[in-house]
Each structure stands twice: as C-alpha cells, then as structure tokens.
KOLKOL-773939 format. One record per atom (N, C-alpha, C): residue number from 0; residue in three letters; atom name; x, y, z. Coordinates in nm, 2 decimals. Each point is the difference from the previous one (the first is absolute). Layout:
BEGIN
<r><seq>NUM</seq><type>ALA</type><atom>CA</atom><px>X</px><py>Y</py><pz>Z</pz></r>
...
This chain:
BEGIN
<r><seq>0</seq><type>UNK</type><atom>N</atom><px>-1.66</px><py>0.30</py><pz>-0.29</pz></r>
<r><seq>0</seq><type>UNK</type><atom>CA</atom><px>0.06</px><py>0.13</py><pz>0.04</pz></r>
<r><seq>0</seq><type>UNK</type><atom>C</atom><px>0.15</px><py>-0.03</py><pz>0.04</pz></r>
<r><seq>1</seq><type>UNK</type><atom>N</atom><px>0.09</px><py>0.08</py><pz>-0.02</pz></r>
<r><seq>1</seq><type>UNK</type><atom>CA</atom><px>0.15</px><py>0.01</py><pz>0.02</pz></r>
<r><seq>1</seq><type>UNK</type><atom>C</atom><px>-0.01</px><py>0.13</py><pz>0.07</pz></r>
<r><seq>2</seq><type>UNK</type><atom>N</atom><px>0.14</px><py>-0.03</py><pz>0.05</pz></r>
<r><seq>2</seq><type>UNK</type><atom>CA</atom><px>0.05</px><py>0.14</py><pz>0.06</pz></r>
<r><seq>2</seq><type>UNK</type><atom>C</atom><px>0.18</px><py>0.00</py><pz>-0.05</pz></r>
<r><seq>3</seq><type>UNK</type><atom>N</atom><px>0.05</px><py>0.12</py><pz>-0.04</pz></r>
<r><seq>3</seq><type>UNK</type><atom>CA</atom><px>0.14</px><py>-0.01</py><pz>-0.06</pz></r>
<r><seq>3</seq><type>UNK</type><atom>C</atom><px>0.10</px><py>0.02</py><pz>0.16</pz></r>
<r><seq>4</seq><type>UNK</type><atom>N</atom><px>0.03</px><py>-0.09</py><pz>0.00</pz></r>
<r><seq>4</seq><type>UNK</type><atom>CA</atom><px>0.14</px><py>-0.01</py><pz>0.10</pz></r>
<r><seq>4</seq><type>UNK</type><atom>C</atom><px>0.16</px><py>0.04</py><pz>-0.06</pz></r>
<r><seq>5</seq><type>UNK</type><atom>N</atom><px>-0.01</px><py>0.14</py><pz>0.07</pz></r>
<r><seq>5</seq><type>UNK</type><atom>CA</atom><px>0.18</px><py>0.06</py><pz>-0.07</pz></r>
<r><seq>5</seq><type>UNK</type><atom>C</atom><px>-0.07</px><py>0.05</py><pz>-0.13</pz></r>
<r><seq>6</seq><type>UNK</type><atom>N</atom><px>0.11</px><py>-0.04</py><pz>-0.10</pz></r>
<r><seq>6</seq><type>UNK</type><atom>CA</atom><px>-0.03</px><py>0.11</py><pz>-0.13</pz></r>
<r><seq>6</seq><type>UNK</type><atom>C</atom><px>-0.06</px><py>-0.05</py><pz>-0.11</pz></r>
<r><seq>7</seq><type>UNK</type><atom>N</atom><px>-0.03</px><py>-0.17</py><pz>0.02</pz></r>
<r><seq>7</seq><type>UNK</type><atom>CA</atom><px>-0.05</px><py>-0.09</py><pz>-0.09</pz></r>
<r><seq>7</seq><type>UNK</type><atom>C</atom><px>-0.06</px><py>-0.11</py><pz>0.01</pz></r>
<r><seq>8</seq><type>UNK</type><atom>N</atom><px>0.00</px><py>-0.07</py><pz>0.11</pz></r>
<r><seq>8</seq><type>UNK</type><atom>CA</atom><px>-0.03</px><py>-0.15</py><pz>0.03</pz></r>
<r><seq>8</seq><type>UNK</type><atom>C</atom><px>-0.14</px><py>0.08</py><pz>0.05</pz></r>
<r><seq>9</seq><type>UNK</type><atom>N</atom><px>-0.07</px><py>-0.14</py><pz>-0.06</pz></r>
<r><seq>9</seq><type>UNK</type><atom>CA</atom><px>-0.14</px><py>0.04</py><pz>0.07</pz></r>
<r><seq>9</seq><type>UNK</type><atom>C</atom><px>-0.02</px><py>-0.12</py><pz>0.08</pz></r>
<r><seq>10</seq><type>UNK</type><atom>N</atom><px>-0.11</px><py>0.00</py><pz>0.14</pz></r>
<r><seq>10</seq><type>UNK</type><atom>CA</atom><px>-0.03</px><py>-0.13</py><pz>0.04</pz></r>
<r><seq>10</seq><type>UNK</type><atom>C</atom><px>-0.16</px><py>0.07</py><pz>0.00</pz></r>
<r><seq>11</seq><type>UNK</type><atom>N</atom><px>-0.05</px><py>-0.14</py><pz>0.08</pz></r>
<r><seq>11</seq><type>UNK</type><atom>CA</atom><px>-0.15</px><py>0.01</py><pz>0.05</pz></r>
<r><seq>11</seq><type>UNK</type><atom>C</atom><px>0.02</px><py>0.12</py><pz>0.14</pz></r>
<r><seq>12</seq><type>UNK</type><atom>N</atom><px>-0.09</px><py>0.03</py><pz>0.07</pz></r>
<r><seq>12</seq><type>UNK</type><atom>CA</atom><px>-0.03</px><py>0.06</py><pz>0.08</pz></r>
<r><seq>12</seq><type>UNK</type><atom>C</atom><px>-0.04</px><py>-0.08</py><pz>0.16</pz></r>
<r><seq>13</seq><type>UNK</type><atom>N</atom><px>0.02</px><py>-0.09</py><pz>-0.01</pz></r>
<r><seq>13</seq><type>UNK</type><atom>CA</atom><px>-0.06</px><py>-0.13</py><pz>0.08</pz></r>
<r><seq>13</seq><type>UNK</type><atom>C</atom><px>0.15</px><py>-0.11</py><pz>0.02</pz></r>
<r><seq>14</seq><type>UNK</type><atom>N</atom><px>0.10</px><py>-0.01</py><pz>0.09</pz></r>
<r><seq>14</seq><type>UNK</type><atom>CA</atom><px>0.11</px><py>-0.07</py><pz>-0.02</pz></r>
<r><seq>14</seq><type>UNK</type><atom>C</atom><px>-0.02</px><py>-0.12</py><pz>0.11</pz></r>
<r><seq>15</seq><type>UNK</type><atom>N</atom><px>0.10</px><py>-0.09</py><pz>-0.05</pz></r>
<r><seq>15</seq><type>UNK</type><atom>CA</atom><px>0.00</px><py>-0.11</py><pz>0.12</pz></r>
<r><seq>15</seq><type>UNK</type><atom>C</atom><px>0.10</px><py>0.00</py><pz>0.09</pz></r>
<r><seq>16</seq><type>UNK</type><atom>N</atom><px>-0.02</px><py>0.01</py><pz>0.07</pz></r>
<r><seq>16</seq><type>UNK</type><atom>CA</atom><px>0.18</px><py>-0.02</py><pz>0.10</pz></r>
<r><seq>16</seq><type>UNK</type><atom>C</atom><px>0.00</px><py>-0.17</py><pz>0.03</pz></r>
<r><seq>17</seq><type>UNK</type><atom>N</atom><px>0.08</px><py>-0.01</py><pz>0.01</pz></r>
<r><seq>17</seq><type>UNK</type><atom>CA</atom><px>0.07</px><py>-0.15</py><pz>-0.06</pz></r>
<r><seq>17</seq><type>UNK</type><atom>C</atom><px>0.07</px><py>-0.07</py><pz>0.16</pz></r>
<r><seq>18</seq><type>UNK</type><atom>N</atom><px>0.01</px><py>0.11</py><pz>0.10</pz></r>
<r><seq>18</seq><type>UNK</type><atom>CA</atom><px>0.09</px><py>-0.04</py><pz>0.10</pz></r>
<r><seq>18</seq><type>UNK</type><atom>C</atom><px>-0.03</px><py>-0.15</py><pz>0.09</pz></r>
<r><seq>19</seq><type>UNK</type><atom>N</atom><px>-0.12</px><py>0.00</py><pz>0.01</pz></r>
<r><seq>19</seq><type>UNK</type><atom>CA</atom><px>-0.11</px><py>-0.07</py><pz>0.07</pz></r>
<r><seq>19</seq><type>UNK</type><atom>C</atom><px>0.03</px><py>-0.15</py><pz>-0.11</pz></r>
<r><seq>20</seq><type>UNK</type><atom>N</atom><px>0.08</px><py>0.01</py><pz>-0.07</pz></r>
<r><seq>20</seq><type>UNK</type><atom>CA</atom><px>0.00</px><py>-0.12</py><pz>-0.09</pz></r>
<r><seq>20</seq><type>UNK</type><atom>C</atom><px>0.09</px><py>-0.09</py><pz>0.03</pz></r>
<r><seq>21</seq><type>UNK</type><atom>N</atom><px>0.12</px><py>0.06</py><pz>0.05</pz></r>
<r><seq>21</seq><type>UNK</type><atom>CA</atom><px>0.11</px><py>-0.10</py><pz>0.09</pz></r>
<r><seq>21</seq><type>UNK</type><atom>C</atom><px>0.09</px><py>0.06</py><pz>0.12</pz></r>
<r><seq>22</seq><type>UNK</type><atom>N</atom><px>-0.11</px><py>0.10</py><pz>0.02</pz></r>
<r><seq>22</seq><type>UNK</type><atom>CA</atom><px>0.07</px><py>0.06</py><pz>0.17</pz></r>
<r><seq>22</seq><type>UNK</type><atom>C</atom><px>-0.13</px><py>0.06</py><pz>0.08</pz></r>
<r><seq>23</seq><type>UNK</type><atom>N</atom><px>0.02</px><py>0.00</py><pz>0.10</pz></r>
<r><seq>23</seq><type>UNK</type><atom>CA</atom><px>-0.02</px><py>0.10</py><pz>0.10</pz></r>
<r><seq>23</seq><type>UNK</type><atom>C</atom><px>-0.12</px><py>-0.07</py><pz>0.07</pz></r>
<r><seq>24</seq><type>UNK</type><atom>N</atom><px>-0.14</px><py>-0.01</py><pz>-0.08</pz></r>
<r><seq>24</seq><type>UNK</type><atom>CA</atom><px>-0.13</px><py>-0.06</py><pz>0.05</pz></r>
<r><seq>24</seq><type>UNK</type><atom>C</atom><px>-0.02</px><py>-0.16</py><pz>0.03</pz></r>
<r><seq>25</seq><type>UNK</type><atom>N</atom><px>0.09</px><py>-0.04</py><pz>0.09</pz></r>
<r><seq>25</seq><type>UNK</type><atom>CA</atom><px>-0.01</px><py>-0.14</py><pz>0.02</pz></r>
<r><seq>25</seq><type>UNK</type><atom>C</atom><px>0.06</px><py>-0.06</py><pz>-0.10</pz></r>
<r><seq>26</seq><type>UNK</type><atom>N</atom><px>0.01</px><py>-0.14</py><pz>-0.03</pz></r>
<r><seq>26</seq><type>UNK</type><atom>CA</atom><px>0.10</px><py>-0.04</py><pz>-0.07</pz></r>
<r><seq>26</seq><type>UNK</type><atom>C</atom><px>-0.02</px><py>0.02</py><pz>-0.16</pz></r>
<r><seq>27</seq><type>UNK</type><atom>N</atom><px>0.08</px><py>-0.05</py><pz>-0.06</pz></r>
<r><seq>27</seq><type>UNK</type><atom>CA</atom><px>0.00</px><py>0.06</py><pz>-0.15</pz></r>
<r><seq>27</seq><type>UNK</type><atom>C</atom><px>-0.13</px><py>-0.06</py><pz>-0.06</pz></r>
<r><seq>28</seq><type>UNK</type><atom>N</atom><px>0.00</px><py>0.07</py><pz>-0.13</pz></r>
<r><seq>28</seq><type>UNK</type><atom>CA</atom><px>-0.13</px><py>-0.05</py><pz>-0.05</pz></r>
<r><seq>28</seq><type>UNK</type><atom>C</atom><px>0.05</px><py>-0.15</py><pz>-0.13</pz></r>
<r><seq>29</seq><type>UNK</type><atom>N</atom><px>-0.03</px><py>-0.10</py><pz>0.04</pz></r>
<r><seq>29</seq><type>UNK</type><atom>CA</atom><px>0.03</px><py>-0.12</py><pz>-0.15</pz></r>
<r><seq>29</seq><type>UNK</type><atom>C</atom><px>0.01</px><py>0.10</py><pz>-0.15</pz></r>
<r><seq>30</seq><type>UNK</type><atom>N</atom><px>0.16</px><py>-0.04</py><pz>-0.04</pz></r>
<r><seq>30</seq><type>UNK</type><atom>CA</atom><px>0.03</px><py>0.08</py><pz>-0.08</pz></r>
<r><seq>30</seq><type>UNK</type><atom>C</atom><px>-0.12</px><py>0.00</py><pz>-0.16</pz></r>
<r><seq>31</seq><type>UNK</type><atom>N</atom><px>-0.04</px><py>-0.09</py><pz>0.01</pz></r>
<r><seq>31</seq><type>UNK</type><atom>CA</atom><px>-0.09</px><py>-0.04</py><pz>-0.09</pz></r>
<r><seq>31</seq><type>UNK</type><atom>C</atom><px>-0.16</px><py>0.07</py><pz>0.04</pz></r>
<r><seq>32</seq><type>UNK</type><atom>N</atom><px>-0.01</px><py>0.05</py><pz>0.12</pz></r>
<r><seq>32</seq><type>UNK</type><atom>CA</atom><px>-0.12</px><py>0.06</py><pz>-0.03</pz></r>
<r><seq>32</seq><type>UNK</type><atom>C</atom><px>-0.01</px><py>0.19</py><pz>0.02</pz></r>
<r><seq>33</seq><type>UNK</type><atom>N</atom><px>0.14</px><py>0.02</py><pz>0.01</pz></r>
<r><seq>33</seq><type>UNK</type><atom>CA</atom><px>0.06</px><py>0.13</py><pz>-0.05</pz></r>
<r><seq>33</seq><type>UNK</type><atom>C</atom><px>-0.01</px><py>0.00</py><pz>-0.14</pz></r>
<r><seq>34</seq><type>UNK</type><atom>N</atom><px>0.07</px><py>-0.10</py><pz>-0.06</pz></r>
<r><seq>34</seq><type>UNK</type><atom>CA</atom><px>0.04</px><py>0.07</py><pz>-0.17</pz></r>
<r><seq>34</seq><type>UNK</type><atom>C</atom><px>-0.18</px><py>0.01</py><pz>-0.04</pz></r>
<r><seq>35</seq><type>UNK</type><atom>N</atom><px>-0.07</px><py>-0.06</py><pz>0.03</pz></r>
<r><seq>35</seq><type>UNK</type><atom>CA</atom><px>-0.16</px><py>-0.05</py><pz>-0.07</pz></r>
<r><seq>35</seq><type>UNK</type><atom>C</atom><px>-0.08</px><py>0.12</py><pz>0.09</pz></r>
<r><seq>36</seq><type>UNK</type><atom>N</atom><px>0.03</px><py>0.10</py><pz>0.15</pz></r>
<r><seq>36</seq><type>UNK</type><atom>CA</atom><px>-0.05</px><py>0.08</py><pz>-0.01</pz></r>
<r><seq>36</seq><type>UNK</type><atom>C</atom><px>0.08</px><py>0.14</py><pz>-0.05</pz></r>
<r><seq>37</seq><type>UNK</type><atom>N</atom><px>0.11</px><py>0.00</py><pz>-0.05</pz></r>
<r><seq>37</seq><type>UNK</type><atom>CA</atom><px>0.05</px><py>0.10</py><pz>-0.06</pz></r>
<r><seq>37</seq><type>UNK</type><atom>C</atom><px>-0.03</px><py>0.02</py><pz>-0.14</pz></r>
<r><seq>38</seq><type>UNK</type><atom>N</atom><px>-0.03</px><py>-0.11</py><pz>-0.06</pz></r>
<r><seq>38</seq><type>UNK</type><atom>CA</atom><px>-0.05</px><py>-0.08</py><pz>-0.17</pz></r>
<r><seq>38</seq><type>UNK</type><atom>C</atom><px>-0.15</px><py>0.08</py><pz>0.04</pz></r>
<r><seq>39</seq><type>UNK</type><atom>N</atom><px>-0.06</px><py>-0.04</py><pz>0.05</pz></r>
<r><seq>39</seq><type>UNK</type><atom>CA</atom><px>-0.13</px><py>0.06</py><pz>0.02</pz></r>
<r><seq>39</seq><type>UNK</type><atom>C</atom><px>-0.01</px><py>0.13</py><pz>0.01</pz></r>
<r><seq>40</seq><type>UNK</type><atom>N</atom><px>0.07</px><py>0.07</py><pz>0.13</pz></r>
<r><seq>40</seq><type>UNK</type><atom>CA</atom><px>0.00</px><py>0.13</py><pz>-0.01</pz></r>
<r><seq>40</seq><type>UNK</type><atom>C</atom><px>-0.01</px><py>0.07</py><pz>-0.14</pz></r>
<r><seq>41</seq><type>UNK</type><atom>N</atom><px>0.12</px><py>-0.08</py><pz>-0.05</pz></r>
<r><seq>41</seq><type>UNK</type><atom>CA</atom><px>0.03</px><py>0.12</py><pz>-0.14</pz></r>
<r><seq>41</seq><type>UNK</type><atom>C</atom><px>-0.09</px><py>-0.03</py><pz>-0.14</pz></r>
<r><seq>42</seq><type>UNK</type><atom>N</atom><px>-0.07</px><py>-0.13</py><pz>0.00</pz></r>
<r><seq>42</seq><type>UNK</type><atom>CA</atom><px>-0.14</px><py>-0.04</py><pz>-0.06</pz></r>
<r><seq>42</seq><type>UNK</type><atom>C</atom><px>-0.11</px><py>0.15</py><pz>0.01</pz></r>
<r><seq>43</seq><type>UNK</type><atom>N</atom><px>0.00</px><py>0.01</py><pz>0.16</pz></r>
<r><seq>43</seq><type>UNK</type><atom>CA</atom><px>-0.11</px><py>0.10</py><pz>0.03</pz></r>
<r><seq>43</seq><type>UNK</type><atom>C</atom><px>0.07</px><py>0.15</py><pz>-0.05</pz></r>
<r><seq>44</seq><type>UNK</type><atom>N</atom><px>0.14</px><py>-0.01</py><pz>-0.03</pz></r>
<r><seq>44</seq><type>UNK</type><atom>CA</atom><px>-0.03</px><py>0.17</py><pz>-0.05</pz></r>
<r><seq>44</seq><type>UNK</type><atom>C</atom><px>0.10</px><py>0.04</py><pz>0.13</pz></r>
<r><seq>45</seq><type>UNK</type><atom>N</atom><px>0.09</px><py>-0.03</py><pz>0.07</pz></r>
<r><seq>45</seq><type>UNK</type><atom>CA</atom><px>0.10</px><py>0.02</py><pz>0.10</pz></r>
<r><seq>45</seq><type>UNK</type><atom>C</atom><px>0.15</px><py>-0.01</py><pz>-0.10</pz></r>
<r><seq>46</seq><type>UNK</type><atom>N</atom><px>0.08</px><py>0.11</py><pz>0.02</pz></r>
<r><seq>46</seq><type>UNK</type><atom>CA</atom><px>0.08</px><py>0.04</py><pz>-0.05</pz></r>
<r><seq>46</seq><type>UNK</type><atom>C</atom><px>0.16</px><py>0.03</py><pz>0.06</pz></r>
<r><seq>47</seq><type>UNK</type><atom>N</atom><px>-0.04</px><py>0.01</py><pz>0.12</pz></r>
<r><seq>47</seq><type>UNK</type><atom>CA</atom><px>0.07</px><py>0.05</py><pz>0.10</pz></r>
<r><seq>47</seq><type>UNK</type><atom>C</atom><px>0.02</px><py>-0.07</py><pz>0.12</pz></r>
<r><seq>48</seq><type>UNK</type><atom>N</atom><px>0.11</px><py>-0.05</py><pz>0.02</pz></r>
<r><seq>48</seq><type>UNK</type><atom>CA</atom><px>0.04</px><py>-0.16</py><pz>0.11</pz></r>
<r><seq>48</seq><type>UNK</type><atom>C</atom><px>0.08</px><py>0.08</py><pz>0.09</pz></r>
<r><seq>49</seq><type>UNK</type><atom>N</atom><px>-0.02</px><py>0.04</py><pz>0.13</pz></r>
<r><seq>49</seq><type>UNK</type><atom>CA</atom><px>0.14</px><py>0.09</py><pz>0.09</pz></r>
<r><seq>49</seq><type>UNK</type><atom>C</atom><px>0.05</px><py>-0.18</py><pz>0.11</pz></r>
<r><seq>50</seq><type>UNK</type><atom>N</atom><px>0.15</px><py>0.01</py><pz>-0.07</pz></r>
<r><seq>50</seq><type>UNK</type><atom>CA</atom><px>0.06</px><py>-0.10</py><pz>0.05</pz></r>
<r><seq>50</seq><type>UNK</type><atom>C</atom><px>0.15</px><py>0.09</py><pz>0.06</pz></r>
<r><seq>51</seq><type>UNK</type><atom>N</atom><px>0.07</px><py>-0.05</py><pz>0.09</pz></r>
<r><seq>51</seq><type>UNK</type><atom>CA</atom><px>0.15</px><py>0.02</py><pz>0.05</pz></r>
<r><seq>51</seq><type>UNK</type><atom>C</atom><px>0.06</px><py>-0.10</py><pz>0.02</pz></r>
<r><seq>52</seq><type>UNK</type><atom>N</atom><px>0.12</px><py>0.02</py><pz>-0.03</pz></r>
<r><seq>52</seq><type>UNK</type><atom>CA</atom><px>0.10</px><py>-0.10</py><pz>0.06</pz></r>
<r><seq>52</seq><type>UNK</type><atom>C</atom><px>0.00</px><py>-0.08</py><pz>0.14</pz></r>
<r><seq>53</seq><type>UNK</type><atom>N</atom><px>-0.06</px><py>0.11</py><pz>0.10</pz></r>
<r><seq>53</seq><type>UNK</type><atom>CA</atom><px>0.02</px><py>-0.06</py><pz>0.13</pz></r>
<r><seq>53</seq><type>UNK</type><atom>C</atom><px>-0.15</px><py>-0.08</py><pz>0.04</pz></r>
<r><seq>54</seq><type>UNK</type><atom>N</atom><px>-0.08</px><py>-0.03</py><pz>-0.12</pz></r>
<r><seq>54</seq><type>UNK</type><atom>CA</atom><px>-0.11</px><py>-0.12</py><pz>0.05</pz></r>
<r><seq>54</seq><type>UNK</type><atom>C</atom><px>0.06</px><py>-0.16</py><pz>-0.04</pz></r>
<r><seq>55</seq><type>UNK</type><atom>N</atom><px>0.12</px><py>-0.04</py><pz>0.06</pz></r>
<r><seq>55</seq><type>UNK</type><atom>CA</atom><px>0.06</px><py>-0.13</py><pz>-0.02</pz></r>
<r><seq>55</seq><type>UNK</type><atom>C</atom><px>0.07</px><py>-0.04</py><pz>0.05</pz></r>
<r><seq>56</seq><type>UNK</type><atom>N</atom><px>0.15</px><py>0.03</py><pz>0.03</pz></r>
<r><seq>56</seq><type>UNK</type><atom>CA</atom><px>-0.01</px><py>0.16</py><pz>-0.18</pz></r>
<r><seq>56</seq><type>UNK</type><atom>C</atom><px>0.03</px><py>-0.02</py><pz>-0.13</pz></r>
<r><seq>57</seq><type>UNK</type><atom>N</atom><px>-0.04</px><py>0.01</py><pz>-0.06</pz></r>
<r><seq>57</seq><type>UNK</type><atom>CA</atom><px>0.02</px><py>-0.02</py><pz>-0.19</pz></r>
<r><seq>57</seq><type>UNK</type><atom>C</atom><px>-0.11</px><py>-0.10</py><pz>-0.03</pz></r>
<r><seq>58</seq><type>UNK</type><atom>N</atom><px>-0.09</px><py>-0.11</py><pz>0.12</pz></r>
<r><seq>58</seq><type>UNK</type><atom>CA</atom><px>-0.08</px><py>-0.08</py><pz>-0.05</pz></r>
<r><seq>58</seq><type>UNK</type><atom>C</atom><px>-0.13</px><py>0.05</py><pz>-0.06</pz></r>
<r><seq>59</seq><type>UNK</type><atom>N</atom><px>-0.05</px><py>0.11</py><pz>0.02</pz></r>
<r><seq>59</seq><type>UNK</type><atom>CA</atom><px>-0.12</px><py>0.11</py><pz>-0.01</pz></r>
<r><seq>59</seq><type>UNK</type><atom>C</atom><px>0.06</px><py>0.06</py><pz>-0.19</pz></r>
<r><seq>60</seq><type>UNK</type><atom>N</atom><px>0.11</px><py>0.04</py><pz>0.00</pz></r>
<r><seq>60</seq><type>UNK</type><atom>CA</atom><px>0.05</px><py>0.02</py><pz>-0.15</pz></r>
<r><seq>60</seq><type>UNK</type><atom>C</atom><px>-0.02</px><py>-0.11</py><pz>-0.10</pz></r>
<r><seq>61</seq><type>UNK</type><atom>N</atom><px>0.03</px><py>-0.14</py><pz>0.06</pz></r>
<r><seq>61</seq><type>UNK</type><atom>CA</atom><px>0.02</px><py>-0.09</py><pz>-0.09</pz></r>
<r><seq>61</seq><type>UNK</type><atom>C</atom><px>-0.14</px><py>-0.12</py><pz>0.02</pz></r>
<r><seq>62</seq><type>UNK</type><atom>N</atom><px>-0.10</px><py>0.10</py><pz>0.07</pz></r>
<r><seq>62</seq><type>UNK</type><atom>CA</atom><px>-0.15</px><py>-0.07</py><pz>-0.07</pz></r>
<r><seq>62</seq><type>UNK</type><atom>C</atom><px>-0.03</px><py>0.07</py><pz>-0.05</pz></r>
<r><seq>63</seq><type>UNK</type><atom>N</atom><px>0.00</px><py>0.14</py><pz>0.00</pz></r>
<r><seq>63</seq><type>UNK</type><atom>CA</atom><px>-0.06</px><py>0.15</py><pz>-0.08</pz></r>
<r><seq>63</seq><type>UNK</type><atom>C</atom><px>0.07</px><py>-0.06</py><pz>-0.20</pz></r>
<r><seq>64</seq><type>UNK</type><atom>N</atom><px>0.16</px><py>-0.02</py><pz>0.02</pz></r>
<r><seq>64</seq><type>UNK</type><atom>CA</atom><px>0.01</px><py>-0.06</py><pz>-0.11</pz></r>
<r><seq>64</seq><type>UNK</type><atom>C</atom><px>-0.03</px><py>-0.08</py><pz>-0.08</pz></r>
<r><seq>65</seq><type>UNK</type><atom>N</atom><px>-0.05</px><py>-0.10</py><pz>0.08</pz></r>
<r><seq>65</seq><type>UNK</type><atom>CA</atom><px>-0.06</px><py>-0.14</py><pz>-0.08</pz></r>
<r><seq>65</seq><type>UNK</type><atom>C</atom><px>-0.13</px><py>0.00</py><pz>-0.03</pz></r>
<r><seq>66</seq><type>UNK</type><atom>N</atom><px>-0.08</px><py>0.06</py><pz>0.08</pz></r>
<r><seq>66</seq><type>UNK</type><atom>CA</atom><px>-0.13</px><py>0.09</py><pz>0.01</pz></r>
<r><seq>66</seq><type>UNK</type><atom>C</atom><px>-0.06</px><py>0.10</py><pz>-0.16</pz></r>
<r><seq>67</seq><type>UNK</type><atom>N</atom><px>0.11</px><py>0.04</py><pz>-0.03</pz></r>
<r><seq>67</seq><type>UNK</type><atom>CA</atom><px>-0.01</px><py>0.12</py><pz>-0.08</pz></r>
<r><seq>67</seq><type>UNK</type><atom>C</atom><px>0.08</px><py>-0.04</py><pz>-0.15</pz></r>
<r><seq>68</seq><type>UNK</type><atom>N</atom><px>0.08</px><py>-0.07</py><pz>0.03</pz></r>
<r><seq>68</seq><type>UNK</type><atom>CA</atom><px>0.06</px><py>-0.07</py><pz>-0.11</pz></r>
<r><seq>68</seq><type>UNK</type><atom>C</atom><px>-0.03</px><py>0.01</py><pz>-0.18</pz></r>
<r><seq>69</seq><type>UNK</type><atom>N</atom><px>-0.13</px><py>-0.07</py><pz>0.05</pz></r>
<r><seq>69</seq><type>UNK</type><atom>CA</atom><px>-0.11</px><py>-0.04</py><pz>-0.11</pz></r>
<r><seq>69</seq><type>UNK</type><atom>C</atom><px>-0.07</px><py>0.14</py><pz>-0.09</pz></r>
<r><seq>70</seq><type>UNK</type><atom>N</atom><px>0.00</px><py>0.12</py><pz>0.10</pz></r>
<r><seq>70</seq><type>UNK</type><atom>CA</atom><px>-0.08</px><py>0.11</py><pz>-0.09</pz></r>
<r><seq>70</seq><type>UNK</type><atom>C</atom><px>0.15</px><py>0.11</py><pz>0.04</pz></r>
C-alpha cells in the first residue's frame, strides 16, 4: 500500500524516524547498525525516513545517505 505525498511521490504509510540514530536517546547508535537497520526497514516495504539537520547535525543526513544509496 502507498499513500501519495504532495502531487506525486508516493511512500508507504508506516515511516521510520531516524532521529534516535545519532541523537537525542542516549548515545548514538554504531554507524553500521543504522545503515543495516535502515537497509532492512526499506527491504520490509518502508519508504519514508523523517531525518533533520539538527540530529548531529548533518550526521543523521549522511547515514540516511549511505543507507539509501544502493536503491
């Protein structure tokens, strides 16, 4: 199932927030078991990653990138 976000992009209906990856909930998460649960996420049908600048800041961008890279 999709849902269309704006006037064209579609994602899943089920997103991951990413924040918890290298801020806020105790210390960051091993950059390596971010990209492998973000790789997973989007395995299962997750489409939709809500990341900001100010989870680092820019370090939360540049695992979502490396993460996502590949598809």
């Amino acid at each position: 199932m999709k849902r269309k976000l704006g006037n064209s992009l579609e994602v899943a209906p089920i997103g991951l927030g990413c924040m918890g990856l290298s801020f806020a909930y105790g210390p960051a998460s091993r950059k390596q078991d971010g990209v492998n649960l973000i790789r997973k996420a989007y395995e299962l049908g997750v489409t939709f990653f809500d990341s900001a600048e100010a989870y680092g800041p820019f370090a939360n961008e540049e695992l979502l990138g490396e993460a996502t890279a590949p598809f």
